[in-house]
N, C-alpha and C positions, 0 to 999 in steps of 0.2 A: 504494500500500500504506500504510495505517493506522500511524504513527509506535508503537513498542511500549517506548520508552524515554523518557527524561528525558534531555538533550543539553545539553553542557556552554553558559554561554553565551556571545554570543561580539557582536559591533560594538560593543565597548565605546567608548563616548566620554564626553569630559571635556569642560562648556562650548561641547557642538556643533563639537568640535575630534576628529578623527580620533586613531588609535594615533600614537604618533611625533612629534606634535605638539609645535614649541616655541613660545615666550614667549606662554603664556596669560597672558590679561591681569583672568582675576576674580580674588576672594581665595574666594572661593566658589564653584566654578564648579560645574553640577549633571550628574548624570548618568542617562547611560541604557546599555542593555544592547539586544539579542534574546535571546529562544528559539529555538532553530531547531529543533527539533521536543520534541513531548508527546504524549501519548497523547490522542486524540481528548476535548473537555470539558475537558480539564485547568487549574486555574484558580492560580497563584503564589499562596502564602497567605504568603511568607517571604522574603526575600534576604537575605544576607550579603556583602557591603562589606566587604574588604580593603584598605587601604589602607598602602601604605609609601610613609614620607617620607624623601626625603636630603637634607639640607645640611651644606655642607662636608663631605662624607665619612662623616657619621655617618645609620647608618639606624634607624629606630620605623618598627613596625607597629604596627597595630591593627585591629579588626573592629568592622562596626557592622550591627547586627539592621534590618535596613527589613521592616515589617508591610504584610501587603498585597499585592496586583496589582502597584504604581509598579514601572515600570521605564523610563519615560521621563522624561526631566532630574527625576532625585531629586535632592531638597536635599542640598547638601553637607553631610555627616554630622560632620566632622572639625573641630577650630579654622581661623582663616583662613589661608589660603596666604601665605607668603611671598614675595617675587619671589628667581628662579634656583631656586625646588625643584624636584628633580624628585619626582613621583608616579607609582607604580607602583599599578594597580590590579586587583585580581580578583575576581569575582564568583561567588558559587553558590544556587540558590535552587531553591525546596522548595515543596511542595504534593501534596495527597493521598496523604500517605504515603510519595511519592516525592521524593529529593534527587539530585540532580544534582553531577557531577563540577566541579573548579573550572573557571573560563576560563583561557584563555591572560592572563597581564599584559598589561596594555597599559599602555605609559610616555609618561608627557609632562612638561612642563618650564614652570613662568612664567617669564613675562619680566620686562623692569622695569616693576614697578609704578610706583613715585615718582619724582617729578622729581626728589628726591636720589639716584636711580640713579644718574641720568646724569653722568658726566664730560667725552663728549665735546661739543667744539665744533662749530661750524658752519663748515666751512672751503673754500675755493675758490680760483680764480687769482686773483692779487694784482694781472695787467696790470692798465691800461684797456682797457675794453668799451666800444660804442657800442649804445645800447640801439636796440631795433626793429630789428636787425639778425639775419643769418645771422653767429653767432660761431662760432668752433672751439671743439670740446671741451676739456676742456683731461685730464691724468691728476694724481692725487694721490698721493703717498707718503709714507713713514716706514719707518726704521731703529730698532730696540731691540736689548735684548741681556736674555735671559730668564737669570733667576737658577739656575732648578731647571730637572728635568726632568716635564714637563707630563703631570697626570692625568687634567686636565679643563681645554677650552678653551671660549668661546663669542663669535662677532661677533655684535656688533648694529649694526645700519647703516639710515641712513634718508640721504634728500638731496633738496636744492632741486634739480627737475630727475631725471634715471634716475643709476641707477648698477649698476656689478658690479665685486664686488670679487674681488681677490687675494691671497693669502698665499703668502707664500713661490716666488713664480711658478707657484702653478697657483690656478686657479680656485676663487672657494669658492659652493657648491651647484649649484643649474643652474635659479635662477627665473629670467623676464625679467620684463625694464620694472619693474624695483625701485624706488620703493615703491610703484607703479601710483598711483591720479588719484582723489582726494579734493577737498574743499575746503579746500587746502592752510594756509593762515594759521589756522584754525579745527581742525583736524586733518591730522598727518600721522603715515601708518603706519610702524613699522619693523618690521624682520624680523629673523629670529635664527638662524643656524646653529652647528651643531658644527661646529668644527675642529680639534679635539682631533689629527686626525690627520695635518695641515698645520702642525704646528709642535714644535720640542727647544728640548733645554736649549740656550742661545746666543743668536747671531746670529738675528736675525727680521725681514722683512719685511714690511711691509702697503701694499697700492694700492687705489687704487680710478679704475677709468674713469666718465668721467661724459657725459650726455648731456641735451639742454635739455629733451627730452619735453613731458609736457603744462604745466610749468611755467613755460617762457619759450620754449619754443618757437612758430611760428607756430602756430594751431589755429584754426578756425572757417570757416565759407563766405563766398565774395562777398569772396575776398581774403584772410580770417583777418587774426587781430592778434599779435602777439607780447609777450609779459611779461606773459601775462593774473596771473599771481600773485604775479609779484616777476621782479628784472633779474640778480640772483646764483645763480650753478651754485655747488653747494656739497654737501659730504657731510659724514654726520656717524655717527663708527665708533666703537666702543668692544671693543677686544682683552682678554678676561678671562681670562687663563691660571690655573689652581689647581695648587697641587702638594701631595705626598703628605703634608706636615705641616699642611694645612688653611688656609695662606697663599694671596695673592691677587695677581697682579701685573696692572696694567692699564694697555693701551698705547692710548690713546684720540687721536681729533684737536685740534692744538690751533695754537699758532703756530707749533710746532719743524715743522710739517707743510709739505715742496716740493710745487711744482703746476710743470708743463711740460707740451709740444706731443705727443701722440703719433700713430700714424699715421691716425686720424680727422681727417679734413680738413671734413668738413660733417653733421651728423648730423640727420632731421626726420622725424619720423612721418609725415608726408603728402609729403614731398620723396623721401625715402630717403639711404642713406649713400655717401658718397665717400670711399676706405679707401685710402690710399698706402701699401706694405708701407716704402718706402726710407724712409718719417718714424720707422719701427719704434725707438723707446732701447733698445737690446737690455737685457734684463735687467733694466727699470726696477723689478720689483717682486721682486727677489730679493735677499738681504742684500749688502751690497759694493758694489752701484750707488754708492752716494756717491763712493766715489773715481774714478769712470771717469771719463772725457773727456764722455759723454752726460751726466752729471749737468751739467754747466755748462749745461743750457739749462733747469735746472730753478730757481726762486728762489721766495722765502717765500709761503706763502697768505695768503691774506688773511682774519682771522675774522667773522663774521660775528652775529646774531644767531639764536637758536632760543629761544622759552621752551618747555624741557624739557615744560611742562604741557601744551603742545596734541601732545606725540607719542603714540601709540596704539598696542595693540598689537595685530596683524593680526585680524580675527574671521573673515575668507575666507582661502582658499587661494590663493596666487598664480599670475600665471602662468606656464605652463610648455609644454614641448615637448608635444604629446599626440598625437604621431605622427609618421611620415615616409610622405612618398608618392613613389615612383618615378615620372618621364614613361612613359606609355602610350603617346606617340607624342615623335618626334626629330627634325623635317622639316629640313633644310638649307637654306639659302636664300641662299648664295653665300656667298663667302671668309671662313672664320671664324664666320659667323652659321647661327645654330641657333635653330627655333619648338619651345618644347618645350609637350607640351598632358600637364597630369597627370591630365587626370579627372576631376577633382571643384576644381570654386570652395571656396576657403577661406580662413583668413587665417592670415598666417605669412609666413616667407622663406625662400629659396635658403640652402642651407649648398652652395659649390662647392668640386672638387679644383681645382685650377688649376695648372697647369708652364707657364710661361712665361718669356720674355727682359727681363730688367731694362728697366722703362721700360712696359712692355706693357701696355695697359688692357683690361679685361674690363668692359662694362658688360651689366645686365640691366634690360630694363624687362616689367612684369606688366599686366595687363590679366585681366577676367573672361571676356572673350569675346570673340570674334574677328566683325569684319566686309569682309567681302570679301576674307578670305584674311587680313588683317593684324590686328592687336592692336587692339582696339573701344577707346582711351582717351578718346575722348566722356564718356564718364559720369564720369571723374576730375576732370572740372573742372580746378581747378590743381592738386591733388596728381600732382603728377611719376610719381609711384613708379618711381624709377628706381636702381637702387644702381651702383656701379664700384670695381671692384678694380686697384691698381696693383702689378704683380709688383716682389720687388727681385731677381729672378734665380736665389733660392737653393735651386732645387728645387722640388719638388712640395708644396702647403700646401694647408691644409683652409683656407676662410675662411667666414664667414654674419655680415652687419649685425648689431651690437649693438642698438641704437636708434632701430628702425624699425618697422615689419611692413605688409604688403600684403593687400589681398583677392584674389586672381586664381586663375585656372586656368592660364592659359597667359603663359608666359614667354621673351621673345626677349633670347639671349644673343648679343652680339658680341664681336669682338675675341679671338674664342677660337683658343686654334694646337692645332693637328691634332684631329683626331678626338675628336666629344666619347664617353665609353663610358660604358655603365651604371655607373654610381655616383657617374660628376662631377657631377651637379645633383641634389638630392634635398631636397623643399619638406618643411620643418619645420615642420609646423601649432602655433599658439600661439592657448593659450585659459588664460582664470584655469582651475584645476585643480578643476572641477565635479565630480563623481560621477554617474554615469550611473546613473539608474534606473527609468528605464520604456522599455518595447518594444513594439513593436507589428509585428504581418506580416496578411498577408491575400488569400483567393484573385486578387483584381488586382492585379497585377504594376503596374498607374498608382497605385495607392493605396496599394499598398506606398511605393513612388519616392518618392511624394509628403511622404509621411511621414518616408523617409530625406534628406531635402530640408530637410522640417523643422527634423532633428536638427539636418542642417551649418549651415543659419543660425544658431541656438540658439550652436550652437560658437563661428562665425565674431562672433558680436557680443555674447559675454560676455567681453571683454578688459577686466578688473580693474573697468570699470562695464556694464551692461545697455545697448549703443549698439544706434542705428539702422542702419549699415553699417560694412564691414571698409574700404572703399576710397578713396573719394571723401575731397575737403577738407570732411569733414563729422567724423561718428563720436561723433557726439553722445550723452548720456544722454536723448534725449526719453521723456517721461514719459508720451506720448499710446500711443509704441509699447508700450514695461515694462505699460503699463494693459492693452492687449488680448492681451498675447501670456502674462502672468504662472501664468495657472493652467495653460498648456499646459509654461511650461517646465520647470514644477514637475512636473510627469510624467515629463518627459523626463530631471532632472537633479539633483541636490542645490542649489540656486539660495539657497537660503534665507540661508545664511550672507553671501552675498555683496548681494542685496537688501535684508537686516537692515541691512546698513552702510553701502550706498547712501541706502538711506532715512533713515539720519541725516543725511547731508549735504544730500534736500532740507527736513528739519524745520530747515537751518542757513539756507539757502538762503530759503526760506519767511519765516523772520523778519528775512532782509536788506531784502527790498523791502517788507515790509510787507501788503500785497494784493496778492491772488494769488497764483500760485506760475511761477516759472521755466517755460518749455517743456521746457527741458534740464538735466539738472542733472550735474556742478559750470556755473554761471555761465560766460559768455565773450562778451565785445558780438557782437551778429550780426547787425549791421543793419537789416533788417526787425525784427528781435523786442526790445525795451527789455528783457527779462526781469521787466516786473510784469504781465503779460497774465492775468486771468484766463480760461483756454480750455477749456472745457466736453472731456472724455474725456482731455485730459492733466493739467489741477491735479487731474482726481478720481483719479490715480495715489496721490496720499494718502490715500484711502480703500480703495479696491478691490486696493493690494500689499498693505498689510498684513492685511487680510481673508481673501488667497487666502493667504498664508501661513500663515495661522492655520489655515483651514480644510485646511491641508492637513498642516501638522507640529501643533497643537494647542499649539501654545506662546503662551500669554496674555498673556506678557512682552511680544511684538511687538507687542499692540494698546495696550498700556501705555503703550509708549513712543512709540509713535507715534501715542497720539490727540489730544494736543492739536496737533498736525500736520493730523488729521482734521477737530479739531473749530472751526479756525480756518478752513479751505476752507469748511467748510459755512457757515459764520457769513458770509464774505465775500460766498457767491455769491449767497445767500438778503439780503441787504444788496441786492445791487447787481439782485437781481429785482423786490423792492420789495414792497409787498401785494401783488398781483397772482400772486404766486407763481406766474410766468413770466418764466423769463431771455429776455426777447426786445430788449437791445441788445446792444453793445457785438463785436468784432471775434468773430468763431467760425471754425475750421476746418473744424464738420463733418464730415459723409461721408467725411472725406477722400480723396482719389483711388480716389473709384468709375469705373469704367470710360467712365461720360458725360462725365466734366469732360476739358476738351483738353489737349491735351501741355503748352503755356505757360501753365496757370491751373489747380492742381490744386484750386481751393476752389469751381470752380465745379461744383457737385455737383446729382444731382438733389432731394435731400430738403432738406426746410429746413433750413440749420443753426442755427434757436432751439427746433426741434421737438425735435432732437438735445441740446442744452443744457438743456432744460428738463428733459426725460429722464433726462438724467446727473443732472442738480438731484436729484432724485426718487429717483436709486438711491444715491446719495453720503448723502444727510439718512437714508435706512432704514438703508445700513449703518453710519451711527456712531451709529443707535441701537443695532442688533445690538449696537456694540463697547462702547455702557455694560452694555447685558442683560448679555453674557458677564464684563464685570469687577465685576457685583454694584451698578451703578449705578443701582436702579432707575428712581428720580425721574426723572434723565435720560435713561434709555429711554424710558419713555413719553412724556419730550418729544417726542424726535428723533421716533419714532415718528407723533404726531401732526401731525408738523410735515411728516414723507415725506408724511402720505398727503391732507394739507393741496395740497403740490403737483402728485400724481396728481392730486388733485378738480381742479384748475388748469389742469395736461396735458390732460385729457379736454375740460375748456370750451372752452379755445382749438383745439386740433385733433381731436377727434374730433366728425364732422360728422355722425351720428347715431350711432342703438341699434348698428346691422348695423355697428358699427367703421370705418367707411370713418375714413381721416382725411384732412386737407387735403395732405398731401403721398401721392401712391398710388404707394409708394414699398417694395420690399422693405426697404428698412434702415430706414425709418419703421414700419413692423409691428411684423418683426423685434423691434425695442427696446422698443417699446410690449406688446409680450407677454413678451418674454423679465425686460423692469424691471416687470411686473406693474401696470401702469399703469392697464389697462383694467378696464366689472364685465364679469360671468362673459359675459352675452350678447355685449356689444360684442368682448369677447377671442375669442370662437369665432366670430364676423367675421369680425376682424382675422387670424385663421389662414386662414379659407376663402378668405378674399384674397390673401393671403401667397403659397398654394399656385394660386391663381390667375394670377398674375402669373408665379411659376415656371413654370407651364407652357407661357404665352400668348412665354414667352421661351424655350423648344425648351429649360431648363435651363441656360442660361446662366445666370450671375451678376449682378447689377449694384450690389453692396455696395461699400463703402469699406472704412476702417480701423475704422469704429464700427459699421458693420451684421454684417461676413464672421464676429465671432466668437462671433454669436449665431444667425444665421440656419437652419443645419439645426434646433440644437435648438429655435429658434419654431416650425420646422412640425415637428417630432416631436411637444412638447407639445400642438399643438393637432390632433396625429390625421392628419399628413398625411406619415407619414414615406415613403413613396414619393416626393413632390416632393424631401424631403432625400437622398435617393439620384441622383433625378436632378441635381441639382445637383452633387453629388458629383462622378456618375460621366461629366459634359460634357467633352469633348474641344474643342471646336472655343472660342475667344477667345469672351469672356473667360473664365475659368474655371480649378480648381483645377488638371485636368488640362492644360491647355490646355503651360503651360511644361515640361512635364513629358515631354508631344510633342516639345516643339521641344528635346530635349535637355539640359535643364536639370536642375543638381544641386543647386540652394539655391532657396531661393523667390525669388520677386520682390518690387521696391516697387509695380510697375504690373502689371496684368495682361497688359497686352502692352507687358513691356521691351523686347520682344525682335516686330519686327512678323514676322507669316507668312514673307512674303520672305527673313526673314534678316537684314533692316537692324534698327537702335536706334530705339526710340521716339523721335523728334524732340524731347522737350523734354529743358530742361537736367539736368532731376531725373529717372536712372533710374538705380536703381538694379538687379542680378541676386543681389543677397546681403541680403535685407532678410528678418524672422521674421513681421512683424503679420500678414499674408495668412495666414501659417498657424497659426494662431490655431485653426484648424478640427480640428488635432491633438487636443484636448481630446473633442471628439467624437465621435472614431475609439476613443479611449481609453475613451470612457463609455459610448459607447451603441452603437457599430458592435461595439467588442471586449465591449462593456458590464464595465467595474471603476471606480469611484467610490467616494468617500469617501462612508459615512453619516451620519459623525457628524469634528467637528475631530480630525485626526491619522493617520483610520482607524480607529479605537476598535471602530470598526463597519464594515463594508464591505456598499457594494452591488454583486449579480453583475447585471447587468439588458442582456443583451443585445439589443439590435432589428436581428436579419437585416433585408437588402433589399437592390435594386438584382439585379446580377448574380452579388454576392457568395455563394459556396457554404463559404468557413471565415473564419473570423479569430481571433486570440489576441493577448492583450494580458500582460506581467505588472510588475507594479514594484517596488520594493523600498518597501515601506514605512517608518515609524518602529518598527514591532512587528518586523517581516521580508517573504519575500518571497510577495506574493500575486499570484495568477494564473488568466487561464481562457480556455480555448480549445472553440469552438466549430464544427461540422460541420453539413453537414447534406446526406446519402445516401440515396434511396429515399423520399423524405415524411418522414424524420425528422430532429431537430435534436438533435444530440449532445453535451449540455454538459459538461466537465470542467472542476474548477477546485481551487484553492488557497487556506485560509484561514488567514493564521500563528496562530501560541499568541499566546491572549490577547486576539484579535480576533472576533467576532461577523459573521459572515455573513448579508446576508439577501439569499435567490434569488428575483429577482423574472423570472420565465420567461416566453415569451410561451404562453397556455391555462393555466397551472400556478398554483395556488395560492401566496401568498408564503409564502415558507418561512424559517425561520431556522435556519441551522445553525453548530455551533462547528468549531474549528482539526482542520483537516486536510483530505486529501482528498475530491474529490464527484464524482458522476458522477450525471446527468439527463437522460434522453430527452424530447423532446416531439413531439409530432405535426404537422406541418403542413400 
């Protein structure tokens, strides 16, 4: 039904920052709104900006006229922010006569802006450490005494190493992995909570637990290193209490701050945690502790340094709990020991009840999968992941690892006394705190799965960076994976804030080593890789993230800032091609583990990998001309420009071996690329497809892509007319292939196509991963052209409906929440006909592109289109 009203509006955001939002960190931050519904056509000719300020207690409003459509990140209309205001903002906007009711407020709060914010220090245990070692964590505190009674409180807390803090003995928020994994020395985040509600007039406490995380903890494969960023665990708090007279009192870290032992005994992100309840300082973070008997194991911190200037303030959401899942099965497996299988591979950990006799250890270890009855920890390499609880006798106790997290599905608990019952174990899934906003379903029940497979990998490996797995001694930021999987996660998620910020770290990164760029970024020695590698589809992650971001939120700002990040990748690889404009030396990954290359040699692939490099060359030099076109550069548009299609003409000489597109590698992921990176002329491209589709079929629809082929390949043969091969591909069941894991019971996608062999055994080589995204990459396709909803223009401004039935498929529906709102379209097809409905927010442009049907352009609202088939 036809929207007949004007609706107040409503996902207001401040600086790409949610309602509720603290320590923003612009002085200017811009905003945006929705509509969520208008009257069919309806176009905003007007808004009005609300804005109230508070500090100290005192509040100004004001209103400010925005002229126009804008309602994504409008300029901050007000003077500049201060750090600790908060903002309250409401919005009401007007067109054709009709105005609209206001929005709900939505409030947020800066943080510290200037390094004169800050007060606190950098403070840690005072013992001696032995560096490159497993050390104990150690806990931090402090005693005050507050003058007044508190109207307004706020912690800001960052630390060498994780932390969680306390006030007054309970808990203050409920992120983990605090400040999550940047490039620490260069940047580190902090984060801000109320606690207004955790603290009186008096007596006051504050602690803080600490854990080595990815700071000095072990991290990396083939052994890992330890203290990749520094040898000091350390945190740094600042307690800002306000009271009713506009006064300020502030209890921040400094040297009056104790450090002691508490019942963490060993804490590792790829090891897991050993929890002794009897090491427990009762009390340790509640006012009064000083004088107890457990204070004597406590003695001065030690300060350290921080220059204030490199802390930041968060620009992603952190992480947090995003769910709990019950075991679906409990199998017993003699005295005390329990296999519990939850369902679905993820990453996160155990929170158990526990009652046990003083002394008593609980240990769990996780696994993804299970072979031959027992826990598959093959693929962990040396990550243990193992945690253990030691009872101190006193009853029944909730416990979950602080300073850890696991990938698995299944988890074998020992050491447990009696009966374990629904509610003792219960896997708390941990993801940075994304926003879900695309869906997708479909008449196959494989294709649905596959899709929900997707999602969980997406989940599983956005922990505070875009990693390649939840499990293994890896978990790395490779930039080869973020390149092919970026535009699919961006359907599935709000990602953007979180990528924006990664991406600064490798423009940091980037300019450490000079040429090239890192495979992973933040940095960490990893043997095989020096980190100045240049490697064709992961340094073009400089190019191709900030592009899909753009082209998907319309925000200019991210090609801004990250083009000379772009534009020094392009410069280097184009250097080290030489005139010839052909990358045909130096070390390359390639296809990466295409189904031919053997279990111990994932680079031996079948497509050349300089035909792949050259390629990337070729799509990397076109899109950072796109990204001067877009910022009004023209000159150097039409460099870049010239200069892509300088090494297309280059591409085509060296491998394509005539007119009919054959190339020297006959190769689905060599096509693939060569069509999809527009390589080829018109003739050799409709070759290059008849072959493509050749191949697919001459292989019963099996697959035979890597990392760099799988997330082009349907849409190569839809483009070039052959969308029937892209369905068979699709819809293959038997190895290798998308369904293939999906058979064998799998809930995340895989790194290999057959992680997991027929039999039921593990791939033989070292590297197998069952919780890896790149393979489904394929996501973006289901979204665009199976469900058919795509971006037309950067942000959505414009949407295309462009559905392509085929295969077995008799419906599908896709919808996402865009930057406007939320758009959607589901399609049928009963009796010879194809049933199209669909959703276009206010403010957005539709265009139907049908299969028989004329393209059509329609505005915001409901549709509904038959075609004949």
């Amino acid at each position: 039904m036809e929207a007949t009203r004007l609706s107040a509006p409503a996902r207001l955001a401040l600086g790409g920052h949610r309602d509720g939002a603290l320590a923003l960190g612009s002085t200017t931050p811009r905003i945006s709104w929705t509509v969520p519904e208008a009257p069919s056509g309806w176009v905003q000719e007007e808004a009005v900006v609300e804005i109230t300020r508070v500090v100290g207690g005192r509040r100004s409003s004001r209103s400010f006229a925005v002229g126009g459509a804008a309602r994504i990140r409008t300029g901050w209309p007000d003077e500049p922010l201060r750090s600790r205001e908060r903002v309250e903002l409401r919005v009401r906007v007007a067109g054709g006569g009709l105005t609209s009711p206001w929005s709900d407020a939505a409030v947020f709060e800066t943080g510290l802006m200037w390094p004169s914010d800050w007060a606190a220090q950098m403070v840690g245990p005072g013992w001696p450490e032995a560096p490159g070692t497993d050390r104990r964590p150690a806990l931090v505190r402090t005693e005050a005494v507050l003058r007044g009674a508190p109207v307004r409180a706020r912690l800001y807390v960052t630390a060498h190493g994780l932390v969680e803090m306390e006030v007054n003995g309970r808990r203050v928020g409920c992120d983990e992995l605090v400040p999550g994994w940047t490039v620490y020395g260069e940047r580190l985040a902090y984060r801000a909570y109320d606690v207004t509600g955790l603290v009186e007039e008096g007596p006051v406490a504050v602690g803080a637990w600490l854990g080595d995380g990815w700071y000095r903890g072990r991290i990396g494969f083939e052994g890992g290193s330890f203290d990749n960023f520094g040898t000091d665990l350390g945190v740094m708090a600042q307690l800002e209490v306000g009271f009713a007279d506009g006064t300020t009192q502030t209890v921040a870290t400094d040297g009056s701050w104790q450090a002691g032992f508490g019942p963490i005994l060993f804490s590792g992100l790829y090891e897991g945690e050993i929890y002794d309840a009897r090491e427990m300082p009762e009390g340790w973070s509640r006012a009064g502790f000083s004088g107890t008997p457990a204070a004597s194991g406590f003695s001065p911190v030690r300060v350290g340094r921080r220059d204030p200037a490199t802390l930041v303030a968060p620009s992603a959401e952190p992480v947090r709990c995003a769910g709990r899942i019950e075991p679906v099965s409990v199998e017993p497996r003699g005295e005390g020991r329990y296999l519990l299988d939850f369902g679905q591979n993820a990453a996160g950990r155990l929170r158990l009840r526990i009652d046990a006799p003083r002394g008593a250890t609980v240990t769990i270890r996780h696994a993804e999968v299970l072979e031959g009855g027992e826990l598959g920890t093959r693929p962990l390499r040396r990550a243990v992941a193992t945690d253990s609880y030691t009872s101190d006798g006193r009853g029944p106790a909730e416990w979950e690892p602080r300073f850890t997290i696991h990938g698995f599905r299944y988890a074998e608990v020992s050491g447990w006394h009696g009966p374990l019952r629904p509610g003792d174990a219960v896997f708390r899934v941990l993801h940075t705190d994304i926003e879900r906003t695309g869906w997708f379903e479909c008449s196959h029940p494989g294709v649905t799965r596959l899709h929900r497979n997707v999602v969980w990998s997406t989940r599983s490996n956005f922990v505070s960076i875009p990693t390649d797995c939840p499990q293994r001694d890896e978990r790395l930021g490779w930039l080869g994976d973020i390149q092919v999987f970026c535009p699919t996660a961006q359907y599935l998620f709000d990602v953007a804030p979180m990528l924006t910020d990664w991406m600064r770290d490798v423009w940091i990164e980037q300019r450490r080593v000079g040429a090239g760029v890192p495979v992973y970024v933040p940095w960490i020695p990893g043997g095989f890789w020096n980190g100045k590698n240049a490697i064709a589809a992961w340094g073009d992650a400089t190019t191709v993230v900030p592009w899909s971001l753009y082209e998907q939120t319309g925000d200019r700002d991210v090609l801004a800032r990250q083009l000379p990040s772009a534009q020094k990748w392009v410069e280097d690889i184009l250097r080290l091609a030489g005139p010839s404009r052909v990358w045909d030396g130096g070390l390359q990954l390639g296809d990466w583990l295409d189904p031919s290359a053997p279990p111990d040699n994932p680079l031996q692939a079948m497509t050349d990998a300089h035909l792949i490099a050259t390629a990337y060359m070729a799509r990397s030099t076109r899109l950072l001309g796109l990204m001067h076109e877009t910022l009004g550069h023209a000159g150097e548009a039409r460099r870049w420009a010239a200069e892509a299609s300088a090494v297309a003409e280059a591409f085509r000489g060296r491998y394509a071996l005539d007119e009919d597109g054959r190339l020297s590698s006959d190769t689905q992921a060599a096509y693939a690329l060569a069509i999809a990176f527009d390589l080829l002329t018109p003739e050799q491209r409709l070759g290059a497809g008849e072959r493509l589709a050749e191949l697919v079929r001459a292989a019963g629809g099996a697959i035979s892509t890597g990392f760099a082929g799988t997330p082009v390949v349907t849409r190569a043969l839809q483009d070039t007319g052959h969308l029937e091969e892209a369905y068979l591909l699709l819809e293959h069941e038997d190895c290798p292939s998308w369904l293939y894991p999906v058979s064998m019971g799998a809930t995340t996608t895989w790194e290999r196509w057959d992680s997991m062999l027929p039999d039921g055994t593990i791939n033989p080589g070292e590297m197998t991963s069952f919780n890896h995204y790149a393979l489904g990459a394929v996501a973006q396709w289901l979204h665009e052209s199976v469900a058919g909803l795509a971006p037309d223009a950067p942000g959505y401004r414009r949407i295309r409906f462009a559905p392509r039935p085929g295969g077995s498929l008799t419906w599908a529906r896709t919808t996402r929440q865009t930057p406007y709102g939320l758009a959607g379209i589901e399609w049928r097809i009963e009796g010879g006909t194809m049933t199209v409905r669909g959703r276009v927010p206010v403010g957005v442009t539709g265009i139907l592109d049908l299969p028989g049907l004329p393209v059509e352009t329609v505005g915001n609202g409901a549709f509904t289109r038959s075609v004949a088939m």
